[in-house]
Kinemage of the C-alpha trace (Angstrom):
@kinemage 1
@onewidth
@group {chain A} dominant
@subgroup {mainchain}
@vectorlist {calphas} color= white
{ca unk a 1} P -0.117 -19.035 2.579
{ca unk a 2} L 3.421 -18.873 3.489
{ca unk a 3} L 5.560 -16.467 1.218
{ca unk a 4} L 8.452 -17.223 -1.657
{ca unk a 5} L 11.411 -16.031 -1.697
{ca unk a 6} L 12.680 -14.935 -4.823
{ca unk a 7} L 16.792 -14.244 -5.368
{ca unk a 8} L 16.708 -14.630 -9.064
{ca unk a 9} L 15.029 -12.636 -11.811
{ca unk a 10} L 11.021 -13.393 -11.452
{ca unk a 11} L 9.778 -13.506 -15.020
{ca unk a 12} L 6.086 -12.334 -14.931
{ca unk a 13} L 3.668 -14.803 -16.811
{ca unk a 14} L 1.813 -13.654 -19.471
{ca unk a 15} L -1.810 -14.693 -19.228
{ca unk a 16} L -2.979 -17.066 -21.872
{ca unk a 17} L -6.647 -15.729 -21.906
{ca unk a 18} L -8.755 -13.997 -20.084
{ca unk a 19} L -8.793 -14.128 -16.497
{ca unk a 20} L -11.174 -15.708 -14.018
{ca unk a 21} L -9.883 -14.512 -10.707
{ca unk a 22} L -10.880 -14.559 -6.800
{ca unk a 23} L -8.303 -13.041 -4.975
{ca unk a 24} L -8.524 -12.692 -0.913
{ca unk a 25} L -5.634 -10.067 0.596
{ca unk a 26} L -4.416 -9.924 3.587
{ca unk a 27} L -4.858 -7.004 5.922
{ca unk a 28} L -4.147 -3.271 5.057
{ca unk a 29} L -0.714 -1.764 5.993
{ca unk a 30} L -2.024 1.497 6.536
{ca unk a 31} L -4.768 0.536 9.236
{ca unk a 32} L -2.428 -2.502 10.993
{ca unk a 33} L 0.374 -0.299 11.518
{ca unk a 34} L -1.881 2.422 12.714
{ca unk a 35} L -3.603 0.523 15.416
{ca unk a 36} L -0.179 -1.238 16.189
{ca unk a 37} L 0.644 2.001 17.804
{ca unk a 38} L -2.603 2.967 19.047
{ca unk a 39} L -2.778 -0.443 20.714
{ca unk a 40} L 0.453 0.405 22.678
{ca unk a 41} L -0.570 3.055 23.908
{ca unk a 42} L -3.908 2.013 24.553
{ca unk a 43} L -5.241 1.921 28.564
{ca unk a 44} L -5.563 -1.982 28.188
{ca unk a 45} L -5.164 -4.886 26.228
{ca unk a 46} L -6.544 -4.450 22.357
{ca unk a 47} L -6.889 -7.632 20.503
{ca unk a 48} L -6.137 -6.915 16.137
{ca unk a 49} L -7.729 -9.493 14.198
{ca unk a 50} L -6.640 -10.224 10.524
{ca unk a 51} L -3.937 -8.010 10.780
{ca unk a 52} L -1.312 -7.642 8.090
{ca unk a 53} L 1.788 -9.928 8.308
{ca unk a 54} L 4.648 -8.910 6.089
{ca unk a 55} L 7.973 -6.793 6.307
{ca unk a 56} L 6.168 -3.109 7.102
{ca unk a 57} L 4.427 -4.877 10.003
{ca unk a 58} L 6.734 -6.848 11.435
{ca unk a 59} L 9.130 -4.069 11.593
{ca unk a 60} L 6.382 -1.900 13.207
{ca unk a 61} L 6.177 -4.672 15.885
{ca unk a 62} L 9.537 -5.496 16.486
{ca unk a 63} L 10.416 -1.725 17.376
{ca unk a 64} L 7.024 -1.726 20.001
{ca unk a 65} L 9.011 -4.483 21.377
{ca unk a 66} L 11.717 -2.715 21.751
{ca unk a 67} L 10.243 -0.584 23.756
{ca unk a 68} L 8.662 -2.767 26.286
{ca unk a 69} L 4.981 -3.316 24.571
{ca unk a 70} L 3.634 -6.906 24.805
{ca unk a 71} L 2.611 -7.867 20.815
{ca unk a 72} L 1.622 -12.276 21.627
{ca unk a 73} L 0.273 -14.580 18.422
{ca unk a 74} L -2.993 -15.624 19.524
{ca unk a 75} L -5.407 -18.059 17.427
{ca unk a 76} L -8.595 -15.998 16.566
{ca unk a 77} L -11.540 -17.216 19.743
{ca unk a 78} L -14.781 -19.307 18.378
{ca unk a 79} L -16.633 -17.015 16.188
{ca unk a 80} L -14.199 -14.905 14.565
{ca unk a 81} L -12.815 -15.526 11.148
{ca unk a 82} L -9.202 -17.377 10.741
{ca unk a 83} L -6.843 -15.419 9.055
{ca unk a 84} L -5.371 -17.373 6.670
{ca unk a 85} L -2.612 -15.470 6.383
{ca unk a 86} L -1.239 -15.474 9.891
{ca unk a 87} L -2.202 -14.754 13.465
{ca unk a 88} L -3.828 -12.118 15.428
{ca unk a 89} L -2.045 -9.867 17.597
{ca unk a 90} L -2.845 -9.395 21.441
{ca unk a 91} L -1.292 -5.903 22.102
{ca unk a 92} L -0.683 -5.018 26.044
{ca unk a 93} L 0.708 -1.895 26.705
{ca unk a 94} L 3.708 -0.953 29.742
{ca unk a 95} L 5.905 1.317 30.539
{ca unk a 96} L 8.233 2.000 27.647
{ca unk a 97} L 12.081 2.373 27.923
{ca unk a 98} L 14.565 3.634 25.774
{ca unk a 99} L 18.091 2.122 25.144
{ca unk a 100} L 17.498 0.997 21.758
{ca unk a 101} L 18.072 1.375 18.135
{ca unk a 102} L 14.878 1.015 15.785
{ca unk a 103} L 15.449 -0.558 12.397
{ca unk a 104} L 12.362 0.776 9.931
{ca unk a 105} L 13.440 -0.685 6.894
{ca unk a 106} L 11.953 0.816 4.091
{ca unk a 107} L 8.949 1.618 5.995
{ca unk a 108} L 7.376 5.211 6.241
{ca unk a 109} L 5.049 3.927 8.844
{ca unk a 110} L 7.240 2.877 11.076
{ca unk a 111} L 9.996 5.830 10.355
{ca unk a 112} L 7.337 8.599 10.682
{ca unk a 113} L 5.140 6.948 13.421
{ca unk a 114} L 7.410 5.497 15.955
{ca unk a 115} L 9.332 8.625 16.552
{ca unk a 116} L 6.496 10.584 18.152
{ca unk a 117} L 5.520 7.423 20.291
{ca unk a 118} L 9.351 6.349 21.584
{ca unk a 119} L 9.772 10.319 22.567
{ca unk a 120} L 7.268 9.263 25.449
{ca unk a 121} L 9.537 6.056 26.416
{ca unk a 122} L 12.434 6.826 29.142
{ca unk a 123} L 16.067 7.262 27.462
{ca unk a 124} L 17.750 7.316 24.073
{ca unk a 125} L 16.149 6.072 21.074
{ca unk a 126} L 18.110 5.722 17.740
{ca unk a 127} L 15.970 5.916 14.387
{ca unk a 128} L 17.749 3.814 11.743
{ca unk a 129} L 17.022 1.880 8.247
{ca unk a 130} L 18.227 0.743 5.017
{ca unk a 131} L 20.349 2.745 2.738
{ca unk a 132} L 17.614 4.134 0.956
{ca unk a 133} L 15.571 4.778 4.071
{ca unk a 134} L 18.502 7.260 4.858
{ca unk a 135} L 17.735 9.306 1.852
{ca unk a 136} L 14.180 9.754 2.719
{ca unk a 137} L 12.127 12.649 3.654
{ca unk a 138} L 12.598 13.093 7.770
{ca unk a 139} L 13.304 16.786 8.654
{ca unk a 140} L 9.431 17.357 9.760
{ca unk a 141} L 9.475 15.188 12.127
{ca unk a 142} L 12.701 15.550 13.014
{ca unk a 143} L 12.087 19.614 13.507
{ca unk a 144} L 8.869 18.708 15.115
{ca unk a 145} L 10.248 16.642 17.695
{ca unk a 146} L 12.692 19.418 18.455
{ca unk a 147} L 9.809 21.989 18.532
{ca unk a 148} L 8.149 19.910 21.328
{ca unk a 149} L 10.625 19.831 23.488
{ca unk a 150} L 12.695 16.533 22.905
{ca unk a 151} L 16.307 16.659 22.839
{ca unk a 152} L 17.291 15.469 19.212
{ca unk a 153} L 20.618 14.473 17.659
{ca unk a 154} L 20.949 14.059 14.233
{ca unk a 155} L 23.891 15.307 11.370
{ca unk a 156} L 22.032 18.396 10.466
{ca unk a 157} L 20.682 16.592 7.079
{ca unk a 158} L 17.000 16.331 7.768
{ca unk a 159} L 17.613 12.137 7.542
{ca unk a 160} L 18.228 9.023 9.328
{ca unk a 161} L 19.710 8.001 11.658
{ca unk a 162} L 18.578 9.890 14.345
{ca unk a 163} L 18.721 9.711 18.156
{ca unk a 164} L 16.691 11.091 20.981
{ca unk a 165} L 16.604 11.333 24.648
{ca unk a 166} L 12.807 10.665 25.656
{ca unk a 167} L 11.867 11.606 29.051
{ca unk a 168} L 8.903 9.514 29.892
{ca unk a 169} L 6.896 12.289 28.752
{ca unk a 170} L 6.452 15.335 25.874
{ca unk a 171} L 4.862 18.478 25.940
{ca unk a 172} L 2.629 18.664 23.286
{ca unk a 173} L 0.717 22.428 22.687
{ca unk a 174} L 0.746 24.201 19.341
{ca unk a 175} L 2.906 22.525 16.575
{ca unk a 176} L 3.403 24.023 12.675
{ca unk a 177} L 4.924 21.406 10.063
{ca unk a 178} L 5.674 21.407 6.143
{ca unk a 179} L 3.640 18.507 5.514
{ca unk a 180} L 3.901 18.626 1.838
{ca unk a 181} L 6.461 15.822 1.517
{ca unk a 182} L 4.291 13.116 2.977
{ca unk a 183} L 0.819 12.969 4.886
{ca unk a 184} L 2.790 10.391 7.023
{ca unk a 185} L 4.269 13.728 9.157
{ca unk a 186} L 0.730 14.425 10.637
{ca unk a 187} L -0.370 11.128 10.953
{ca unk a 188} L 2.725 9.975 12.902
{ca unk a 189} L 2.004 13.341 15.185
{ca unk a 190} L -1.600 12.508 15.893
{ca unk a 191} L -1.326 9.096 16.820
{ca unk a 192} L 0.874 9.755 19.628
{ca unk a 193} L -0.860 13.383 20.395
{ca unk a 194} L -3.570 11.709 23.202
{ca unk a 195} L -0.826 11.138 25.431
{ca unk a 196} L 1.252 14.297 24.905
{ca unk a 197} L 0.963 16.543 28.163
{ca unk a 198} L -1.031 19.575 26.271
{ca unk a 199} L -2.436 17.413 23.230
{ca unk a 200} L -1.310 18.778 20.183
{ca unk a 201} L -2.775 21.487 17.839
{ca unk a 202} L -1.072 20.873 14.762
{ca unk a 203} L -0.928 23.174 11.614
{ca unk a 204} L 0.241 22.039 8.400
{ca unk a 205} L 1.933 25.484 6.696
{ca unk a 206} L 3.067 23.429 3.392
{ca unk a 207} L 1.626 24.597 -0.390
{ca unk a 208} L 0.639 20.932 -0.637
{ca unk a 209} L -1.197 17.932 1.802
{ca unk a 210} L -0.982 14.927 -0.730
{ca unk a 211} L -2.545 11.730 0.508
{ca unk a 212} L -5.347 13.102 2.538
{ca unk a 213} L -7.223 9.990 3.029
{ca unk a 214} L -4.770 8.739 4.892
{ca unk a 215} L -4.875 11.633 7.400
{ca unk a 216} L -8.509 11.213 7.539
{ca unk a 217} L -7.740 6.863 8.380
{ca unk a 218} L -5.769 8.226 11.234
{ca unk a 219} L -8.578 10.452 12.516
{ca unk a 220} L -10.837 7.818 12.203
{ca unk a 221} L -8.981 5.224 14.280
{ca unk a 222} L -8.195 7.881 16.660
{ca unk a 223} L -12.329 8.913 17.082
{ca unk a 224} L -12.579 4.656 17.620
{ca unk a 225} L -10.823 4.902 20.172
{ca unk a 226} L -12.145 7.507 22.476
{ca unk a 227} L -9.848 10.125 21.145
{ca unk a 228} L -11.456 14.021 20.992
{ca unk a 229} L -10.156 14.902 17.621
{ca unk a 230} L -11.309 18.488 15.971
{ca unk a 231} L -10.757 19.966 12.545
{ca unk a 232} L -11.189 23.747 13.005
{ca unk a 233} L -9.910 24.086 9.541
{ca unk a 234} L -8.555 22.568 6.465
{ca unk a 235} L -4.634 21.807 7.249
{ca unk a 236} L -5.382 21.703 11.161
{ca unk a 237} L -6.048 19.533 13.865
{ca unk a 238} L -6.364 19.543 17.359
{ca unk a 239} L -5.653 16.394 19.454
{ca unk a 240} L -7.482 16.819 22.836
{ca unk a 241} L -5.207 14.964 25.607
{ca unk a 242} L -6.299 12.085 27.360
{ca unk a 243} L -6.994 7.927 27.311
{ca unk a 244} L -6.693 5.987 24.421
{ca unk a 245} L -9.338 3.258 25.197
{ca unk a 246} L -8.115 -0.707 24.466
{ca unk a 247} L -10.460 -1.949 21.513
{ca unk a 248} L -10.472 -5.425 19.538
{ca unk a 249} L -10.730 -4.456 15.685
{ca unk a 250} L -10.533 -6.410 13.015
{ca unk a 251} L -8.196 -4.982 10.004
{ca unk a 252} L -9.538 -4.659 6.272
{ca unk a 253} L -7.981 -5.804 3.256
{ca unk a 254} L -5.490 -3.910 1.767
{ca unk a 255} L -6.983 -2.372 -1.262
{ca unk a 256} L -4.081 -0.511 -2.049
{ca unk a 257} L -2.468 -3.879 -2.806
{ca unk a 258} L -5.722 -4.574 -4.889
{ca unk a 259} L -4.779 -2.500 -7.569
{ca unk a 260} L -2.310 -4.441 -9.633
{ca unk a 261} L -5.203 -7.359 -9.462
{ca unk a 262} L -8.065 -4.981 -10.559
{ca unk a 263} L -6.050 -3.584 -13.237
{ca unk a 264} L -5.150 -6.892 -14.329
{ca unk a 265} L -8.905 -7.869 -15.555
{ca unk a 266} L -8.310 -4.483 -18.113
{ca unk a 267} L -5.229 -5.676 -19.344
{ca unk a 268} L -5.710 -9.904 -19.790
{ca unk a 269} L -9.652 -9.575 -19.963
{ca unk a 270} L -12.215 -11.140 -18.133
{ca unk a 271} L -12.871 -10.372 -14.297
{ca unk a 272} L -11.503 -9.956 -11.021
{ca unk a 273} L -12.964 -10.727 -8.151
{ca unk a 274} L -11.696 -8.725 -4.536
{ca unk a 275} L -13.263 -10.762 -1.639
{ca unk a 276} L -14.445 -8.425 1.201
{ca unk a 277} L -14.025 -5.174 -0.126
{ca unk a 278} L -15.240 -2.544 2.364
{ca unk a 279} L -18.704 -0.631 1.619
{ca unk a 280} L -17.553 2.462 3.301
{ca unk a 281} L -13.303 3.030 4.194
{ca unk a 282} L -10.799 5.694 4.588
{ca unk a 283} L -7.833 3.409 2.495
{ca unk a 284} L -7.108 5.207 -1.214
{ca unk a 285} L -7.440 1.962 -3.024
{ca unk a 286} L -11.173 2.648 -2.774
{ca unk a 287} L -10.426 4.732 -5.670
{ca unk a 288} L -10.173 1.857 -7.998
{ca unk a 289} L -13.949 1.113 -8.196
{ca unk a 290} L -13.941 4.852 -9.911
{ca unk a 291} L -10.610 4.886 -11.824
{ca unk a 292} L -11.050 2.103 -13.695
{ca unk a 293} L -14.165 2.742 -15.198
{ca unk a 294} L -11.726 5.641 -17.581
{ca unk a 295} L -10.357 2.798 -19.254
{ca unk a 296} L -13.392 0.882 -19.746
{ca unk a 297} L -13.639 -1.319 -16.872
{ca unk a 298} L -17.207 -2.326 -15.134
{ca unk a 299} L -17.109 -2.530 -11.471
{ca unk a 300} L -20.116 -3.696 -10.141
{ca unk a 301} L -20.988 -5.245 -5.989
{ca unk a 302} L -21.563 -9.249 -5.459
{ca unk a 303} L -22.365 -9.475 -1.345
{ca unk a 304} L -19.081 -8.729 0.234
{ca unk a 305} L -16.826 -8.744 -2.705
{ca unk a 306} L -16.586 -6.068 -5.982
{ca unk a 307} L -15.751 -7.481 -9.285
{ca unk a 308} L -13.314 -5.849 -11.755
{ca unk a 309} L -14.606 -6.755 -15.544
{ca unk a 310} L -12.303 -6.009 -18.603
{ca unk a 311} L -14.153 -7.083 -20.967
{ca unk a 312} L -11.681 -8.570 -23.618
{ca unk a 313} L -9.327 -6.535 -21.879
{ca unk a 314} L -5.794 -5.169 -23.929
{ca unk a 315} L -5.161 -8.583 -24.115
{ca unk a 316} L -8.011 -9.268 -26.604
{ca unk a 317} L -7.931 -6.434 -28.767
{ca unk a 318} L -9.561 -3.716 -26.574
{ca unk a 319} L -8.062 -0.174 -27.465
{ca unk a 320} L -7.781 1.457 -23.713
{ca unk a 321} L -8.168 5.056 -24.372
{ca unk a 322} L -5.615 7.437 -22.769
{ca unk a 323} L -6.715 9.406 -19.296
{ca unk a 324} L -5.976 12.594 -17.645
{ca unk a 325} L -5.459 11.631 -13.815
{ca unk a 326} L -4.739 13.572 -10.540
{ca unk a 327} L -3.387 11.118 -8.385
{ca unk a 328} L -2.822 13.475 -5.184
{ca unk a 329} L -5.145 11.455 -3.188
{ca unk a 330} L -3.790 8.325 -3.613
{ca unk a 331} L -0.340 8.524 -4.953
{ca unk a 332} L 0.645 4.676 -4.210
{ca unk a 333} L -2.176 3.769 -6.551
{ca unk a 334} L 0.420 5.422 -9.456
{ca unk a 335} L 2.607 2.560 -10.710
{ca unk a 336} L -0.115 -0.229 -11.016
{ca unk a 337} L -2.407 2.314 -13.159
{ca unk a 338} L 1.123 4.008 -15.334
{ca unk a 339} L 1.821 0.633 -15.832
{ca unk a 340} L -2.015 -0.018 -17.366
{ca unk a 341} L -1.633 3.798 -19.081
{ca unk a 342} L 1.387 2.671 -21.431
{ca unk a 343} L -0.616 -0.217 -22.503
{ca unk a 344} L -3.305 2.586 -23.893
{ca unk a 345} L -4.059 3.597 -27.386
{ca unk a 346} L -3.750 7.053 -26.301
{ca unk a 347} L -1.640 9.521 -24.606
{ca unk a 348} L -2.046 9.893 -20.810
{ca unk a 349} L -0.915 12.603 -17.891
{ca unk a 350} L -0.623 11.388 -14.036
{ca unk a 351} L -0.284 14.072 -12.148
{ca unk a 352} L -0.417 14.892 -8.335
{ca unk a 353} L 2.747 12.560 -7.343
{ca unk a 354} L 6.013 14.645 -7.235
{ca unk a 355} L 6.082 13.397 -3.530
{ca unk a 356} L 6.486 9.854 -4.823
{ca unk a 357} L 9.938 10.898 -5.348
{ca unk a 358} L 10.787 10.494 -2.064
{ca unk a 359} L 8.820 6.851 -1.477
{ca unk a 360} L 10.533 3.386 -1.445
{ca unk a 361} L 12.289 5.137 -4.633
{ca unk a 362} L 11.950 7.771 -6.901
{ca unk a 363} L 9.019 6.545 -8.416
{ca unk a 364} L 8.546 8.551 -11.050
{ca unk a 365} L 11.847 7.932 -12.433
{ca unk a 366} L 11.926 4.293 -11.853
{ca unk a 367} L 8.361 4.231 -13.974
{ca unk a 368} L 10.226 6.516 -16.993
{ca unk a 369} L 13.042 4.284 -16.459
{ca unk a 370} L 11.605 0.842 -16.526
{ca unk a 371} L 8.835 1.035 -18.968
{ca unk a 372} L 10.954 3.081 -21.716
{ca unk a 373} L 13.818 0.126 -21.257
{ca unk a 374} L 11.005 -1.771 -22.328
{ca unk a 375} L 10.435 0.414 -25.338
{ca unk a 376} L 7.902 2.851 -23.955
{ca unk a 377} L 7.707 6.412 -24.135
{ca unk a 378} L 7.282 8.054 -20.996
{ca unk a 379} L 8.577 11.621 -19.776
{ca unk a 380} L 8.998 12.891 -16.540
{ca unk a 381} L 7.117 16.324 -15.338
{ca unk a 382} L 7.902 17.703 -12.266
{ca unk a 383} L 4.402 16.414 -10.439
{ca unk a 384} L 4.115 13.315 -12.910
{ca unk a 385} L 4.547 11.747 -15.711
{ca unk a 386} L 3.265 11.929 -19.381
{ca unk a 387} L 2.488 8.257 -21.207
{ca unk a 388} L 2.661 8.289 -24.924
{ca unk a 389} L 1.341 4.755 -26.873
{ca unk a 390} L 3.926 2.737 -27.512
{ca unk a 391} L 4.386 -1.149 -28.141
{ca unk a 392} L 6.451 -2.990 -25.165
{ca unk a 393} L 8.877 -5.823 -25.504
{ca unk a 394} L 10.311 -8.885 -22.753
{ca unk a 395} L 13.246 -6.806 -21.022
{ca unk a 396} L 14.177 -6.291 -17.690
{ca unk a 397} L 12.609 -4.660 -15.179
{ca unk a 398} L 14.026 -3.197 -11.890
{ca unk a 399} L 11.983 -3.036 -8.899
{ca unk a 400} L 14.391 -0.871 -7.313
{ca unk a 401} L 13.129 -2.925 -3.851
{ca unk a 402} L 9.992 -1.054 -4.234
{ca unk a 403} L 7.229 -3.452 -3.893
{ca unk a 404} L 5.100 -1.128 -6.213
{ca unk a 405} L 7.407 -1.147 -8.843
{ca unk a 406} L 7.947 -4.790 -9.004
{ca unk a 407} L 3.853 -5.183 -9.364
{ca unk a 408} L 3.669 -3.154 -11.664
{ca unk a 409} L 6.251 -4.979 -13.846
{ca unk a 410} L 4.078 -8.175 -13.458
{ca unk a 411} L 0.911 -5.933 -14.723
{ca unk a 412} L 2.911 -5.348 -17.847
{ca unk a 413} L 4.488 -8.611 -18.322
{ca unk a 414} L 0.521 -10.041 -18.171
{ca unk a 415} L 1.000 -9.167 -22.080
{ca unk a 416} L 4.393 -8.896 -22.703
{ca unk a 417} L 6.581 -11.673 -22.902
{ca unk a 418} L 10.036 -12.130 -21.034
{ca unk a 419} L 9.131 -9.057 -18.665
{ca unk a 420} L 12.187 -10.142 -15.756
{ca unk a 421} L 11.471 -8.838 -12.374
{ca unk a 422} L 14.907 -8.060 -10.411
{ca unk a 423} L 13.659 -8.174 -7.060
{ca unk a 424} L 10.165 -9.685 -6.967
{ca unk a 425} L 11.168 -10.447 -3.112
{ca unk a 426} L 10.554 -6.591 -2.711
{ca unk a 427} L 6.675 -6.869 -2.369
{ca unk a 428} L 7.071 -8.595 1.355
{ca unk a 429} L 7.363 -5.352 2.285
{ca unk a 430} L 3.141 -5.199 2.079
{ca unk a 431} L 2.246 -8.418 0.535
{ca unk a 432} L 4.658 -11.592 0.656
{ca unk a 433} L 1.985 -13.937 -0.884
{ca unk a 434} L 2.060 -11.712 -4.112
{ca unk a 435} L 4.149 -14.047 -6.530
{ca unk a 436} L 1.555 -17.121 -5.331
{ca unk a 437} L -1.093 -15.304 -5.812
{ca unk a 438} L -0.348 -13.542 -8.670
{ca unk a 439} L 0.183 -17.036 -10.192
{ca unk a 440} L -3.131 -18.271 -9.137
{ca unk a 441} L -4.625 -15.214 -10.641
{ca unk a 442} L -2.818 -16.085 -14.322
{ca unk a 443} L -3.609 -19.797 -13.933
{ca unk a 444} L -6.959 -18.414 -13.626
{ca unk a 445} L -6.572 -17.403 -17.943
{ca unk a 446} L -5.051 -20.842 -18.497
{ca unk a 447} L -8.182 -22.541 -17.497
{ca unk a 448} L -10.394 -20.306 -19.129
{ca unk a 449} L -8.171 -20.518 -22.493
{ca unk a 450} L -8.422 -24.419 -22.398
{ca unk a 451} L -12.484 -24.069 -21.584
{ca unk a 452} L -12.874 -22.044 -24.830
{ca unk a 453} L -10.200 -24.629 -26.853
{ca unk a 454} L -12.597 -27.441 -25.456
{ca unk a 455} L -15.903 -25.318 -26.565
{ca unk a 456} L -14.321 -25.057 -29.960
{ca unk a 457} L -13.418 -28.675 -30.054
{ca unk a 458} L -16.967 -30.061 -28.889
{ca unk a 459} L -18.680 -27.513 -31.259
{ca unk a 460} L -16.541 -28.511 -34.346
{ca unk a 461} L -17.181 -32.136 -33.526
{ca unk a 462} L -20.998 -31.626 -33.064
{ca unk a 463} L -21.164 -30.016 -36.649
{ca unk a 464} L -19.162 -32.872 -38.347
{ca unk a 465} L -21.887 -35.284 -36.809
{ca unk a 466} L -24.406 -33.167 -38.474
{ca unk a 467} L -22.719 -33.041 -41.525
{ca unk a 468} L -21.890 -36.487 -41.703
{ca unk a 469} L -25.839 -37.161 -40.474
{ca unk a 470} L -26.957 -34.571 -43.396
{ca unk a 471} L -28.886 -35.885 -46.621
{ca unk a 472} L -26.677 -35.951 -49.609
């Protein structure tokens, strides 16, 4: 399905009735980008089937590029499932070289991984992005790379750009960073680590670790491919050096980028069905089939897939009862599930996602912000954010070009007319399909509303004709 570009204010549809929907999503950021690098530095060829195709990825494979590693389209060979959503990727790694400037966008993948793995390429590397991306979190990595060894110039702020002098090779050894900004600063260490001279054995020294899933994704991928990982103790790892064996995989779906469609069957009623949903995974969005249950939700396994039922859902008169959450797990699950929380018939706290200030945005204020232009009532703590009930109306909504945010405005607008989206074009970053499928999943409550008007129609006729067939 190809992907829409939106330059005009995207008006979320509200959903006539409740929802009937069977969503398929592409390939998980998280893992694609991860094996992406793992790939490149693999000791052959690796083959990634499914993978994701949208802005975060194709910036992650532009920059290995770049540097001299051979990403090629390749049709999917008899047997294997067809992406529908784009190619797979045949990966073959070479000597890297430097000489170049690396655009990451928006992307914390790509600005937190590629660093460690372009310090092994041979001369200067310049880490760039958009304006935003400048304001980002980047002095662990930045310090790190210093503390290894590499020769690092940079303003003295901590941020992009940066540039660095790689010397075909990097020390590795003992390593201490403040991880507490973002669990991206370990896993962009780790990946690289195997082919560091000494490993690495890396300490995180920080009063916080949010996101820990996705530290335990990156050990996982790294243990798949051959990679002597240990955990000696909570906040440590140690990278043992070596080969990073070539391996085809096949990527999941994103079920981070499920959560606006799970929450939807809560807000418009009826069900949502995920195709392929993982039994076991590392991603966050795993969460959901727990979560959602708070608000009322049933979540139950059909084969592959797991189906999100709402009941009547907001929508139909359902009164959602307010939660008490601790999002430090999975932070980017926040703005689909505030969005569902000030739809709620009672107060709610989100806590465990001060470090989503430094994301795509400030999330937490760009939550506060949109929802009480919309006539909410949300206040900003310094870890999260507290939801009091309150009845939305249409408005605008900024996305902020946060993909995130501009989902979450469409969960919202799902019941609440004239809800305008600035920048719906901002979820290409993970998902470009989303307006087209997002559609499809709302069309999904127009042909359920005109079923129940035809049940009502058939039923009213069938009693006239007994009427009318009745003794006087």
């Amino acid at each position: 399905m190809a992907a829409t570009t939106h330059s005009r204010p995207w008006t979320a549809p509200v959903a006539p009735g409740p929802l009937a929907g069977d969503v398929a999503l592409p390939g998980s950021k998280s893992l694609t980008n991860r094996e992406l690098v793992l790939a490149a530095l693999a000791d052959g060829p690796s083959t990634i089937r499914l993978p994701l195709h949208s802005r975060d990825s194709a910036l992650m494979t532009t920059a290995l590029r770049q540097l001299g590693v051979g990403i090629d389209e390749v049709e999917p060979v008899a047997g294997d499932p067809a992406n529908p959503y784009g190619p797979d990727l045949r990966v073959t790694p070479a000597a890297m070289h430097g000489g170049v400037r690396v655009d990451c966008g928006l992307a914390g993948t790509v600005m937190r991984f590629l660093p460690p793995l372009a310090a092994l390429a041979e001369g200067p590397v310049t880490i760039d992005g958009d304006p935003y991306a400048r304001k980002r979190p980047m002095a662990a990595i930045i310090r790190a790379l210093v503390d290894l060894g590499v020769d690092v110039t940079d303003d003295g702020g901590g941020a992009m750009p940066f540039t660095f002098v790689g010397s075909g090779s990097v020390r590795g050894g003992t390593l201490e960073i403040d991880a507490s900004a973002s669990s991206q600063f370990v896993s962009g260490l780790l990946l690289s680590a195997p082919r560091f001279d000494e490993g690495l054995h890396l300490r995180h020294v920080g009063d916080r670790l949010p996101s820990m899933p996705h530290i335990a994704m990156t050990v996982e991928v790294l243990r798949a491919r051959g990679v002597r990982v240990d955990e000696p103790g909570v906040g440590e790892w140690v990278v043992h050096p070596g080969p990073i064996a070539a391996r085809d995989v096949t990527i999941e779906p994103d079920l981070s980028n499920a959560a606006p469609f799970a929450v939807a069957a809560l807000v418009a009623g009826g069900t949502v069905r995920i195709r392929t949903w993982p039994t076991e995974t590392t991603q966050v969005g795993a969460d959901l089939e727990t979560l959602l249950p708070l608000w009322g939700a049933t979540v139950t396994r059909d084969g592959a897939d797991l189906v999100f039922d709402g009941g009547v859902g907001f929508r139909g008169g359902a009164s959602l009862p307010g939660v008490e959450l601790d999002l430090t797990r999975g932070g980017e699950l926040a703005p689909a599930l505030v969005a569902l929380a000030a739809l709620a018939g009672g107060p709610s706290e989100v806590s465990g996602i001060g470090h989503l200030r430094g994301h795509e945005t400030d999330r937490l204020a760009a939550l506060a912000a949109d929802l009480n232009g919309l006539g909410g009532a949300v206040t900003e703590r310094e870890e999260g954010l507290r939801i009091e009930p309150a009845r939305l109306s249409g408005g605008d909504w900024a996305a902020y070009e946060d993909h995130r945010m501009a989902t979450a405005g469409a969960v919202v607008g799902l019941v609440t007319e004239g809800v305008a989206v600035d920048d719906i074009g901002s979820t290409a970053k993970t998902l470009p399909q989303f307006p087209e499928l997002w559609a499809d999943l709302v069309a999904t409550a127009g042909r359920t509303a005109r079923a129940d008007r035809d049940t009502d129609v058939a039923g009213a006729a069938g009693a006239a004709e007994t009427a009318e067939g009745a003794p006087a």
